[in-house]
N, CA and C atoms as an extended XYZ file, in Angstrom:
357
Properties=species:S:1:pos:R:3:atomname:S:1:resname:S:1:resid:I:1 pbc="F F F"
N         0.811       -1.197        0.000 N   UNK     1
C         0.000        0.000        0.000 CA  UNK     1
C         0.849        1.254        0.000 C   UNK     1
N         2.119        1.289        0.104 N   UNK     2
C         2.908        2.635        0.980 CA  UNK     2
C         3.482        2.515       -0.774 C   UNK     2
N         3.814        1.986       -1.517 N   UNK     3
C         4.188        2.223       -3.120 CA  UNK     3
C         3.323        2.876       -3.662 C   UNK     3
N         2.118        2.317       -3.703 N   UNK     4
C         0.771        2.553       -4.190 CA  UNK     4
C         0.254        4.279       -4.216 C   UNK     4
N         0.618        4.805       -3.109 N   UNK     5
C         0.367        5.929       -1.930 CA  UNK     5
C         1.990        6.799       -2.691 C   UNK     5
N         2.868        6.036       -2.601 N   UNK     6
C         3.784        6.974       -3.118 CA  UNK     6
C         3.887        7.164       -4.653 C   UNK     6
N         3.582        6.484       -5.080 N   UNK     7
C         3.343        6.654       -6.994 CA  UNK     7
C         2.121        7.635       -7.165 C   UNK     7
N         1.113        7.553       -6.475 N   UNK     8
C        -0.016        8.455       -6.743 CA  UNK     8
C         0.419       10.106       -6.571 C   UNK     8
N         1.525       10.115       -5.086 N   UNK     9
C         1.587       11.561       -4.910 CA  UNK     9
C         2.784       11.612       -5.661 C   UNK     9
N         3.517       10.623       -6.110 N   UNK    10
C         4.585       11.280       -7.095 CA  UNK    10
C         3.959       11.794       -8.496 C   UNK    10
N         3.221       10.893       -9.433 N   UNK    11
C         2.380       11.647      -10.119 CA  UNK    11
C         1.735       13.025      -10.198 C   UNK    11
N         0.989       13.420       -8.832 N   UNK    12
C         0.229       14.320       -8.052 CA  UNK    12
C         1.077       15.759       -8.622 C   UNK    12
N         2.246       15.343       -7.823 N   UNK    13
C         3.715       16.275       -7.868 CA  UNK    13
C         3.873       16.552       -9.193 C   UNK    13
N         3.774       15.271      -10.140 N   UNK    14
C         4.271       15.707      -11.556 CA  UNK    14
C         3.623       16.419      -12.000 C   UNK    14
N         2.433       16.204      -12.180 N   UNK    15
C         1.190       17.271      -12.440 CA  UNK    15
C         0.887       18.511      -12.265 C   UNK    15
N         1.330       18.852      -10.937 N   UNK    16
C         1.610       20.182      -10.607 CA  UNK    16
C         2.870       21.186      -11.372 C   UNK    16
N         4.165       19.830      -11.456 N   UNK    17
C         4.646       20.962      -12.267 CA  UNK    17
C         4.721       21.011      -13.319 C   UNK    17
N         3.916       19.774      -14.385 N   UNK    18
C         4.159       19.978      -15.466 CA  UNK    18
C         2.918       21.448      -16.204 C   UNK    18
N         2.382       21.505      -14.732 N   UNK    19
C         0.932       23.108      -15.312 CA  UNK    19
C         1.793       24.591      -15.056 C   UNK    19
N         2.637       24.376      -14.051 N   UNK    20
C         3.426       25.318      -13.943 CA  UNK    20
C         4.659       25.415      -15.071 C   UNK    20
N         5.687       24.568      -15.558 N   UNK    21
C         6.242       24.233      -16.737 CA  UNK    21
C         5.396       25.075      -17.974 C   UNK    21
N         4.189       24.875      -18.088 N   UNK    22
C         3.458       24.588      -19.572 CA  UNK    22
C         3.221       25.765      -19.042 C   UNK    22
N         2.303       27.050      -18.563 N   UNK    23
C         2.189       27.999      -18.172 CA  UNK    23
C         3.256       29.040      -18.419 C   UNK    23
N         4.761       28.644      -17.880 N   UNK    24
C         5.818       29.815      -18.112 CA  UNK    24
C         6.413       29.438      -19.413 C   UNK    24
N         6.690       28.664      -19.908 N   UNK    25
C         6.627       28.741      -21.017 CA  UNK    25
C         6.218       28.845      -22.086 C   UNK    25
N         4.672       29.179      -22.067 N   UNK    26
C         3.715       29.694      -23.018 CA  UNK    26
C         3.804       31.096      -22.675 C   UNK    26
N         4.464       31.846      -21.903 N   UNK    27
C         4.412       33.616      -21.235 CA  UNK    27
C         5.597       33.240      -22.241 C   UNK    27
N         6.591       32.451      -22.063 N   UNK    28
C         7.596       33.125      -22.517 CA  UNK    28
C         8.230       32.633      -23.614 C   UNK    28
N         7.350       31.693      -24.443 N   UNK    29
C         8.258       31.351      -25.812 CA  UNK    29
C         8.298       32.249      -26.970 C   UNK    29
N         7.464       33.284      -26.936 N   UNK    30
C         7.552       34.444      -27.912 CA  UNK    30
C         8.222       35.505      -27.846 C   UNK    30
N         9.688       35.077      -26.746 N   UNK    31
C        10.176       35.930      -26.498 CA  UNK    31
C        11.458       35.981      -27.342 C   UNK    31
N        12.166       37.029      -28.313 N   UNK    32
C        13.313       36.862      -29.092 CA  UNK    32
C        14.242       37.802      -28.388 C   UNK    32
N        15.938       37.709      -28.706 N   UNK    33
C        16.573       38.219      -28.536 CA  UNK    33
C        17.132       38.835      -29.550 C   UNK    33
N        16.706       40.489      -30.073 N   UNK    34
C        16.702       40.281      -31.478 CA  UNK    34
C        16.068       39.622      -32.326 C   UNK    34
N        15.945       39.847      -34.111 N   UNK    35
C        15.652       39.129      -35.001 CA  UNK    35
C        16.525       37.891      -35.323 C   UNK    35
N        15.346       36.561      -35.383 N   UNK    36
C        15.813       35.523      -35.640 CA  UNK    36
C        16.688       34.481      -34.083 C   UNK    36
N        16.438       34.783      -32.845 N   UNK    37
C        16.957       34.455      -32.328 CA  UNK    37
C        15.911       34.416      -30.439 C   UNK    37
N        15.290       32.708      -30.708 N   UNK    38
C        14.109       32.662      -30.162 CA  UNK    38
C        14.252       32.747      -28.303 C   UNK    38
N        15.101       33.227      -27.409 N   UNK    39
C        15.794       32.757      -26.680 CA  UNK    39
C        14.343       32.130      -25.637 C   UNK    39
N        13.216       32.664      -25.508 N   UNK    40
C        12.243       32.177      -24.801 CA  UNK    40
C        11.826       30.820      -25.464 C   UNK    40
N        11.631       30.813      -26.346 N   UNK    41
C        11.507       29.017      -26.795 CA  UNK    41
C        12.960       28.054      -26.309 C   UNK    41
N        14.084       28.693      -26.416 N   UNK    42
C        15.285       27.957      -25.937 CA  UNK    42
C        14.732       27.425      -24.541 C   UNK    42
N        14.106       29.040      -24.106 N   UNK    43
C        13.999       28.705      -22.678 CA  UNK    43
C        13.071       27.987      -21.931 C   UNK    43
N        11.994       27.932      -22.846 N   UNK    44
C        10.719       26.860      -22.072 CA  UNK    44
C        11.025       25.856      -22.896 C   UNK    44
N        11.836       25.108      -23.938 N   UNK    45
C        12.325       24.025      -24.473 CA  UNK    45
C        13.011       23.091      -23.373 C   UNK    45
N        14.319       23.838      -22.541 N   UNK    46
C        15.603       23.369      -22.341 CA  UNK    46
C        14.100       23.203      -20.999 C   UNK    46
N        13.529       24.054      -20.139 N   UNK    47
C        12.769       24.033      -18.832 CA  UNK    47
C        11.773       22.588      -19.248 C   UNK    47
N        11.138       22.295      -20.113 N   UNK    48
C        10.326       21.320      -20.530 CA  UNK    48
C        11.328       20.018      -19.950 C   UNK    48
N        12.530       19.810      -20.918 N   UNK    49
C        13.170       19.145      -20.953 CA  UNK    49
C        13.937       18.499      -19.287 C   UNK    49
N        14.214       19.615      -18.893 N   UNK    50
C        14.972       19.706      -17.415 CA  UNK    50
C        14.269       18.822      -16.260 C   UNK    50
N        13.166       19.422      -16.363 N   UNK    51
C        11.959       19.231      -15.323 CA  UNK    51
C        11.409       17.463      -15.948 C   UNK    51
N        11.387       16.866      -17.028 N   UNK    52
C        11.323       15.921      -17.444 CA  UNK    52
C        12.070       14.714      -16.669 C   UNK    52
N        13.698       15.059      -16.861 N   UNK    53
C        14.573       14.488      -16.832 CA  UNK    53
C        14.642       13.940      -15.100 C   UNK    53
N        14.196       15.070      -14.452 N   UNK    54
C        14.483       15.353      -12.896 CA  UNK    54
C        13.215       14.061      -12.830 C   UNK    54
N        12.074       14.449      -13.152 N   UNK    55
C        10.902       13.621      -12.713 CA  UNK    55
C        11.561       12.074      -13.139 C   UNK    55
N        12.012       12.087      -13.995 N   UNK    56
C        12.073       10.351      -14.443 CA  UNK    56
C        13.555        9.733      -13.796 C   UNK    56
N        14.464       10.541      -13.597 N   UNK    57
C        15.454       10.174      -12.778 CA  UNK    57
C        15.212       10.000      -11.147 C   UNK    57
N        14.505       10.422      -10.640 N   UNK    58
C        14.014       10.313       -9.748 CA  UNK    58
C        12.645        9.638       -9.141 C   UNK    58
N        11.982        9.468      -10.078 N   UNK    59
C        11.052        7.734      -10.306 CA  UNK    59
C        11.003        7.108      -10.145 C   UNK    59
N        10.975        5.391       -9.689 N   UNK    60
C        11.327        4.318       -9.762 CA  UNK    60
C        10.570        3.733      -10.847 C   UNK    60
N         9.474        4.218      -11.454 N   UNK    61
C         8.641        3.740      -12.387 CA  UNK    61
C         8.514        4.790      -13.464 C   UNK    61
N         7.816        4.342      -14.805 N   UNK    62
C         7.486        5.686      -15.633 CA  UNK    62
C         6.550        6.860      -15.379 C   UNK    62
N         4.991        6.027      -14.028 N   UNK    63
C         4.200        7.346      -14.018 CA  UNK    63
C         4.213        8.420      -14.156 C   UNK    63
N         5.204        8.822      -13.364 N   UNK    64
C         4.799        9.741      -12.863 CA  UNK    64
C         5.714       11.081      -14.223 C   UNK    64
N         6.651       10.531      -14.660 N   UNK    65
C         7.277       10.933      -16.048 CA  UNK    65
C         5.634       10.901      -16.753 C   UNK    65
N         5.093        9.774      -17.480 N   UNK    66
C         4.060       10.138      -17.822 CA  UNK    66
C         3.345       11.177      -17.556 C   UNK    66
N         2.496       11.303      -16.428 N   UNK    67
C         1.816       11.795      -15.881 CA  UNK    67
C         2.110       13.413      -16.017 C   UNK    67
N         3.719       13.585      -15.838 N   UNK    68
C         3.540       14.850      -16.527 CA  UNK    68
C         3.895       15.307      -17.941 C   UNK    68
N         3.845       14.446      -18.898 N   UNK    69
C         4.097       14.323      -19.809 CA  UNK    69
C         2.222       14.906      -20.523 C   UNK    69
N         1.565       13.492      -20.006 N   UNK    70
C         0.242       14.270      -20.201 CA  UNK    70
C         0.076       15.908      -19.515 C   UNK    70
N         0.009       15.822      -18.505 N   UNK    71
C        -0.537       17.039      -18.003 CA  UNK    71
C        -0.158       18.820      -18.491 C   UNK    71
N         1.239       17.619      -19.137 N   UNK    72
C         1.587       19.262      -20.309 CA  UNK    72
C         0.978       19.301      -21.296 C   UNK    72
N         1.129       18.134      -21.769 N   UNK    73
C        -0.548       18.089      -23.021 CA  UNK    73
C        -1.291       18.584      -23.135 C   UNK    73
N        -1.882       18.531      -22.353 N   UNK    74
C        -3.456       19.080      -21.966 CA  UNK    74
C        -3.413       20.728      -21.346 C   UNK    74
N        -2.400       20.954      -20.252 N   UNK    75
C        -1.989       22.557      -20.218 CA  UNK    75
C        -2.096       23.056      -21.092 C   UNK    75
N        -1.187       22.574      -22.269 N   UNK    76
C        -0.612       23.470      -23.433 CA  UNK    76
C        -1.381       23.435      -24.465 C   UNK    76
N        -2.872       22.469      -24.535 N   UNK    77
C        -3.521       22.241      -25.390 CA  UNK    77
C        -4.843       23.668      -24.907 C   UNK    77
N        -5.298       23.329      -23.511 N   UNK    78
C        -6.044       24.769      -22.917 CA  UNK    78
C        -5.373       25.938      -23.018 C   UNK    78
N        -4.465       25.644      -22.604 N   UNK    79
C        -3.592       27.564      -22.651 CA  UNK    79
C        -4.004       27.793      -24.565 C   UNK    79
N        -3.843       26.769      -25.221 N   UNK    80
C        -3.730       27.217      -26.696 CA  UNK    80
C        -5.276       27.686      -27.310 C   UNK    80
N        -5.867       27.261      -26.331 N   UNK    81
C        -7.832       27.725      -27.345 CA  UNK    81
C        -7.953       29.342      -26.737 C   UNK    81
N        -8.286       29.628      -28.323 N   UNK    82
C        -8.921       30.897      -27.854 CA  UNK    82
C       -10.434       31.038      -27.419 C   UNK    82
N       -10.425       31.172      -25.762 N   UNK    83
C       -11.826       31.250      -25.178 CA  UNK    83
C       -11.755       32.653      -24.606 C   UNK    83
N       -10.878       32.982      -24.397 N   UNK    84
C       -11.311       34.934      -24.240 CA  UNK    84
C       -10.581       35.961      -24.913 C   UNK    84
N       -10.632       35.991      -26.348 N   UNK    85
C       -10.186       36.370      -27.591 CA  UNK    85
C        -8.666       37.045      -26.870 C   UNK    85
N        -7.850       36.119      -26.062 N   UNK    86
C        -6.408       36.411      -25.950 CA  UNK    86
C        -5.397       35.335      -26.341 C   UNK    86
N        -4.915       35.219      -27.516 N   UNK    87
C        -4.409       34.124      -28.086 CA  UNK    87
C        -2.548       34.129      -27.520 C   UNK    87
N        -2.233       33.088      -26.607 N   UNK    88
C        -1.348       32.761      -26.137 CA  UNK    88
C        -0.120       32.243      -26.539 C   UNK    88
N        -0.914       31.500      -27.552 N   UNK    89
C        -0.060       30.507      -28.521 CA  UNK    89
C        -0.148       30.794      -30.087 C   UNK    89
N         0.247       31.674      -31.100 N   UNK    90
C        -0.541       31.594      -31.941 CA  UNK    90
C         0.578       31.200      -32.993 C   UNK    90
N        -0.368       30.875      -34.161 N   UNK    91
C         0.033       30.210      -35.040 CA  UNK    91
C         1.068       30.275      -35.960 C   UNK    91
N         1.925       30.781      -35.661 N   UNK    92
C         3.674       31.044      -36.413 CA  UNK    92
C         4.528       29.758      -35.936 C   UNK    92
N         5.552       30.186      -36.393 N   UNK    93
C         6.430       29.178      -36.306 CA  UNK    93
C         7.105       28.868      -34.496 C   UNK    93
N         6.987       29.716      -34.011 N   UNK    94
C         7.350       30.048      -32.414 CA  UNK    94
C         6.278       29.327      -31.561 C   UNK    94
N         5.069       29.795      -32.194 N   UNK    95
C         4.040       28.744      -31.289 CA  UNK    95
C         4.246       27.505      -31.990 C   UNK    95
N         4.136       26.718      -33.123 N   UNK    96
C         3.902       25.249      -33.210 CA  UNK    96
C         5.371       24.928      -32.555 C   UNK    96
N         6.528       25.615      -32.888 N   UNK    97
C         7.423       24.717      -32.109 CA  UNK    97
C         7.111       24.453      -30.678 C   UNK    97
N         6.703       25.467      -30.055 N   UNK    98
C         6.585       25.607      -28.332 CA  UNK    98
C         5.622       24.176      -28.475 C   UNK    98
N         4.278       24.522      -29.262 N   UNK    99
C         2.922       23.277      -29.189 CA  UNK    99
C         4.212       21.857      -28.950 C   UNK    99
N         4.213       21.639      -30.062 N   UNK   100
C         4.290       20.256      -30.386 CA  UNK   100
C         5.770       19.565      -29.826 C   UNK   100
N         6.858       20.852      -29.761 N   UNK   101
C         8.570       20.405      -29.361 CA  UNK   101
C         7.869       19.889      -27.981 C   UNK   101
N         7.474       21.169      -27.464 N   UNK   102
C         6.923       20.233      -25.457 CA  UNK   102
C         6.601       19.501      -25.541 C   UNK   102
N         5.011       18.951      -25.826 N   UNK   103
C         4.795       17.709      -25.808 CA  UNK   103
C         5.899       16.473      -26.321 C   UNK   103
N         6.663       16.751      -27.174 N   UNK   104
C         7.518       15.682      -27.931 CA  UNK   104
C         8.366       15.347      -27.087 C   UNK   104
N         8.963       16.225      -26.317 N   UNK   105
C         9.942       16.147      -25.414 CA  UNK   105
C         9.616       15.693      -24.272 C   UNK   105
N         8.850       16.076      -23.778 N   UNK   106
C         7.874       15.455      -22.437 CA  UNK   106
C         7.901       14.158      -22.670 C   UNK   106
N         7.135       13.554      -23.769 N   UNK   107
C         7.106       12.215      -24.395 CA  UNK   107
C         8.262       11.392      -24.558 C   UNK   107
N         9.350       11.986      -25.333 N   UNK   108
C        10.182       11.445      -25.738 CA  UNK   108
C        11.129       10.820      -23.983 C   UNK   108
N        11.406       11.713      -23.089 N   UNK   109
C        12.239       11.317      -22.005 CA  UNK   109
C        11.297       10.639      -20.956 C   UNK   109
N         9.594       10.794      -21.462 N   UNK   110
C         8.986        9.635      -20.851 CA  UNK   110
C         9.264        7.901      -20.708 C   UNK   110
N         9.012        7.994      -22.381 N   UNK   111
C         9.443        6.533      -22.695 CA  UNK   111
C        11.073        6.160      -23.171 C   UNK   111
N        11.414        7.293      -23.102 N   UNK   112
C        12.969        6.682      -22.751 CA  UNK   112
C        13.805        5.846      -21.940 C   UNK   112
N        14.158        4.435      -22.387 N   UNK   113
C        14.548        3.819      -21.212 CA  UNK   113
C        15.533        3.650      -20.149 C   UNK   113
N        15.456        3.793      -18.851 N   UNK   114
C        15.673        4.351      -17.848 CA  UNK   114
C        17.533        3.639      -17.878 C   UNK   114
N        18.217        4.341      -17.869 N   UNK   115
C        19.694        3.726      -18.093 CA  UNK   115
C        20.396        3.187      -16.891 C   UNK   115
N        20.535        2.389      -16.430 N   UNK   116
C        21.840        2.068      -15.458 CA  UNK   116
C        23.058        1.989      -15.496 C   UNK   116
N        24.030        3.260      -14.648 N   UNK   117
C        25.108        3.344      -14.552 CA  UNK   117
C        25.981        2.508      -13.766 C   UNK   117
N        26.654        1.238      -13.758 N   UNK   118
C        27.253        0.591      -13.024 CA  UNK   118
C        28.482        1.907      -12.717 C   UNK   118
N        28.735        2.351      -11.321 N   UNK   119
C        29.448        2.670      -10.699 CA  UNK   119
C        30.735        1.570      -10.000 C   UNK   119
Protein backbone atom coordinates (compact mmCIF):
# COMPACT_ATOMS: atom_id res chain seq x y z
CA UNK A 1 0.00 0.00 0.00
CA UNK A 2 2.91 2.63 0.98
CA UNK A 3 4.19 2.22 -3.12
CA UNK A 4 0.77 2.55 -4.19
CA UNK A 5 0.37 5.93 -1.93
CA UNK A 6 3.78 6.97 -3.12
CA UNK A 7 3.34 6.65 -6.99
CA UNK A 8 -0.02 8.46 -6.74
CA UNK A 9 1.59 11.56 -4.91
CA UNK A 10 4.58 11.28 -7.09
CA UNK A 11 2.38 11.65 -10.12
CA UNK A 12 0.23 14.32 -8.05
CA UNK A 13 3.71 16.27 -7.87
CA UNK A 14 4.27 15.71 -11.56
CA UNK A 15 1.19 17.27 -12.44
CA UNK A 16 1.61 20.18 -10.61
CA UNK A 17 4.65 20.96 -12.27
CA UNK A 18 4.16 19.98 -15.47
CA UNK A 19 0.93 23.11 -15.31
CA UNK A 20 3.43 25.32 -13.94
CA UNK A 21 6.24 24.23 -16.74
CA UNK A 22 3.46 24.59 -19.57
CA UNK A 23 2.19 28.00 -18.17
CA UNK A 24 5.82 29.81 -18.11
CA UNK A 25 6.63 28.74 -21.02
CA UNK A 26 3.71 29.69 -23.02
CA UNK A 27 4.41 33.62 -21.23
CA UNK A 28 7.60 33.13 -22.52
CA UNK A 29 8.26 31.35 -25.81
CA UNK A 30 7.55 34.44 -27.91
CA UNK A 31 10.18 35.93 -26.50
CA UNK A 32 13.31 36.86 -29.09
CA UNK A 33 16.57 38.22 -28.54
CA UNK A 34 16.70 40.28 -31.48
CA UNK A 35 15.65 39.13 -35.00
CA UNK A 36 15.81 35.52 -35.64
CA UNK A 37 16.96 34.45 -32.33
CA UNK A 38 14.11 32.66 -30.16
CA UNK A 39 15.79 32.76 -26.68
CA UNK A 40 12.24 32.18 -24.80
CA UNK A 41 11.51 29.02 -26.80
CA UNK A 42 15.29 27.96 -25.94
CA UNK A 43 14.00 28.70 -22.68
CA UNK A 44 10.72 26.86 -22.07
CA UNK A 45 12.32 24.02 -24.47
CA UNK A 46 15.60 23.37 -22.34
CA UNK A 47 12.77 24.03 -18.83
CA UNK A 48 10.33 21.32 -20.53
CA UNK A 49 13.17 19.15 -20.95
CA UNK A 50 14.97 19.71 -17.41
CA UNK A 51 11.96 19.23 -15.32
CA UNK A 52 11.32 15.92 -17.44
CA UNK A 53 14.57 14.49 -16.83
CA UNK A 54 14.48 15.35 -12.90
CA UNK A 55 10.90 13.62 -12.71
CA UNK A 56 12.07 10.35 -14.44
CA UNK A 57 15.45 10.17 -12.78
CA UNK A 58 14.01 10.31 -9.75
CA UNK A 59 11.05 7.73 -10.31
CA UNK A 60 11.33 4.32 -9.76
CA UNK A 61 8.64 3.74 -12.39
CA UNK A 62 7.49 5.69 -15.63
CA UNK A 63 4.20 7.35 -14.02
CA UNK A 64 4.80 9.74 -12.86
CA UNK A 65 7.28 10.93 -16.05
CA UNK A 66 4.06 10.14 -17.82
CA UNK A 67 1.82 11.79 -15.88
CA UNK A 68 3.54 14.85 -16.53
CA UNK A 69 4.10 14.32 -19.81
CA UNK A 70 0.24 14.27 -20.20
CA UNK A 71 -0.54 17.04 -18.00
CA UNK A 72 1.59 19.26 -20.31
CA UNK A 73 -0.55 18.09 -23.02
CA UNK A 74 -3.46 19.08 -21.97
CA UNK A 75 -1.99 22.56 -20.22
CA UNK A 76 -0.61 23.47 -23.43
CA UNK A 77 -3.52 22.24 -25.39
CA UNK A 78 -6.04 24.77 -22.92
CA UNK A 79 -3.59 27.56 -22.65
CA UNK A 80 -3.73 27.22 -26.70
CA UNK A 81 -7.83 27.72 -27.35
CA UNK A 82 -8.92 30.90 -27.85
CA UNK A 83 -11.83 31.25 -25.18
CA UNK A 84 -11.31 34.93 -24.24
CA UNK A 85 -10.19 36.37 -27.59
CA UNK A 86 -6.41 36.41 -25.95
CA UNK A 87 -4.41 34.12 -28.09
CA UNK A 88 -1.35 32.76 -26.14
CA UNK A 89 -0.06 30.51 -28.52
CA UNK A 90 -0.54 31.59 -31.94
CA UNK A 91 0.03 30.21 -35.04
CA UNK A 92 3.67 31.04 -36.41
CA UNK A 93 6.43 29.18 -36.31
CA UNK A 94 7.35 30.05 -32.41
CA UNK A 95 4.04 28.74 -31.29
CA UNK A 96 3.90 25.25 -33.21
CA UNK A 97 7.42 24.72 -32.11
CA UNK A 98 6.58 25.61 -28.33
CA UNK A 99 2.92 23.28 -29.19
CA UNK A 100 4.29 20.26 -30.39
CA UNK A 101 8.57 20.40 -29.36
CA UNK A 102 6.92 20.23 -25.46
CA UNK A 103 4.80 17.71 -25.81
CA UNK A 104 7.52 15.68 -27.93
CA UNK A 105 9.94 16.15 -25.41
CA UNK A 106 7.87 15.46 -22.44
CA UNK A 107 7.11 12.22 -24.40
CA UNK A 108 10.18 11.45 -25.74
CA UNK A 109 12.24 11.32 -22.01
CA UNK A 110 8.99 9.63 -20.85
CA UNK A 111 9.44 6.53 -22.69
CA UNK A 112 12.97 6.68 -22.75
CA UNK A 113 14.55 3.82 -21.21
CA UNK A 114 15.67 4.35 -17.85
CA UNK A 115 19.69 3.73 -18.09
CA UNK A 116 21.84 2.07 -15.46
CA UNK A 117 25.11 3.34 -14.55
CA UNK A 118 27.25 0.59 -13.02
CA UNK A 119 29.45 2.67 -10.70
Amino acid sequence: MAKASKRIFSSLGAVFVAALVAVVGTVQHQTQLGPGTPLGLIFGLSLVFMAAAFIRDRSRSKWPALSYAMALAMTVFLIGQNLSDDILIPGNDLGLLWSYGSIGIAMLVALWPKLKIKS
